[in-house]
C-alpha positions as CSV (number, residue, x, y, z in Angstrom):
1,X,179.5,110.3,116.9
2,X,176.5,111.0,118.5
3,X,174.6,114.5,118.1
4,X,174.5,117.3,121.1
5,X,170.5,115.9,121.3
6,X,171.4,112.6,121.6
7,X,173.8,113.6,124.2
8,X,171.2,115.4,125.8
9,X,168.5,112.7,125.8
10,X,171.1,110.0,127.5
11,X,172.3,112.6,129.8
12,X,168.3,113.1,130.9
13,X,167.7,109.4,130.6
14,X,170.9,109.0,133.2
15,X,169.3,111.8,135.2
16,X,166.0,110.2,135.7
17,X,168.2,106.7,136.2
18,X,169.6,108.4,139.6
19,X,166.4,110.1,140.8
20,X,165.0,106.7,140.9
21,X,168.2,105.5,142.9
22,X,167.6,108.6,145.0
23,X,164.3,107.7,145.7
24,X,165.0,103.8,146.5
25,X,168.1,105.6,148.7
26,X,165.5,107.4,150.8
27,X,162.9,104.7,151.3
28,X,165.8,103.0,152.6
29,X,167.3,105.5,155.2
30,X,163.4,105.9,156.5
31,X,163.7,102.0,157.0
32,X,166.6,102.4,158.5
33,X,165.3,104.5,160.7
34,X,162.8,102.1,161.6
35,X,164.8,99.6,162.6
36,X,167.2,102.2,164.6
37,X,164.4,102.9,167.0
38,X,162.9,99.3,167.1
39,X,166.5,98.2,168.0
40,X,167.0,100.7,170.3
41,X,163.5,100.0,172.0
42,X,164.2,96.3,171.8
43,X,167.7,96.6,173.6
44,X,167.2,99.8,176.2
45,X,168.7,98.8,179.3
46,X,171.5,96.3,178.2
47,X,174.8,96.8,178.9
48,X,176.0,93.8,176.4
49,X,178.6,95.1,174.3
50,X,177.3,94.1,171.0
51,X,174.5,96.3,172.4
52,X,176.8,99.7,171.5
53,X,178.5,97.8,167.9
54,X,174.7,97.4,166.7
55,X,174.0,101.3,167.5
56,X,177.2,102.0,166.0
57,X,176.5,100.2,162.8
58,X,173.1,101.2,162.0
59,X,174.6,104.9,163.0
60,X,177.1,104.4,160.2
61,X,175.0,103.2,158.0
62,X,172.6,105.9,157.7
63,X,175.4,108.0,157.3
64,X,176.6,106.3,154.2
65,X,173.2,107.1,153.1
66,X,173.0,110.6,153.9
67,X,176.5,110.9,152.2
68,X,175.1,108.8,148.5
69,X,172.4,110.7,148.6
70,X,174.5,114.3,148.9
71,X,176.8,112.3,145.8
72,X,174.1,111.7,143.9
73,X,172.3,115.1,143.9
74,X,175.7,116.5,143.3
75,X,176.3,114.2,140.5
76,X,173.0,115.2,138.6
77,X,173.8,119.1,139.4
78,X,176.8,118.5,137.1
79,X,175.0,116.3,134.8
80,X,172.4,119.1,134.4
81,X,174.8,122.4,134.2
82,X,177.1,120.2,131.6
83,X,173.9,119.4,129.7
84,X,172.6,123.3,129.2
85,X,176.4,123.9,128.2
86,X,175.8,121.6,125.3
């Protein structure tokens, strides 16, 4: 069985583990947002309906984003609370 600081050091090692996911998750939604305005610059004016489903994806998409990245920060919250309980 592993000791409460052991517990404590993977829990921290876990931490820092999502931070970096966090950080990869936010380079991504500003590239995202990149491309969103490119694509939208690149197709103003068309009226072809895969004009709207391309919109609509990279809508959802940054969403998803938006919603890992409210997970994760939840996630470590816990992580850290159950951590000073130990």
């Amino acid at each position: 069985m592993a000791s409460i600081a052991e517990v404590k050091a993977a829990i921290e090692a876990a931490i820092a583990q999502v931070n970096e996911g966090q950080t990869a998750v936010r380079a991504a939604s500003e590239k995202l947002a990149e491309a969103s305005q490119t694509m939208a610059g690149a197709l103003e004016g068309s009226a072809h309906e895969l004009v709207s489903s391309v919109q609509a994806a990279l809508t959802q998409a940054g969403t998803e984003l938006e919603d890992c990245l409210a997970a994760t920060l939840s996630a470590v919250e816990q992580a850290q609370t159950y951590a000073a309980a130990l």
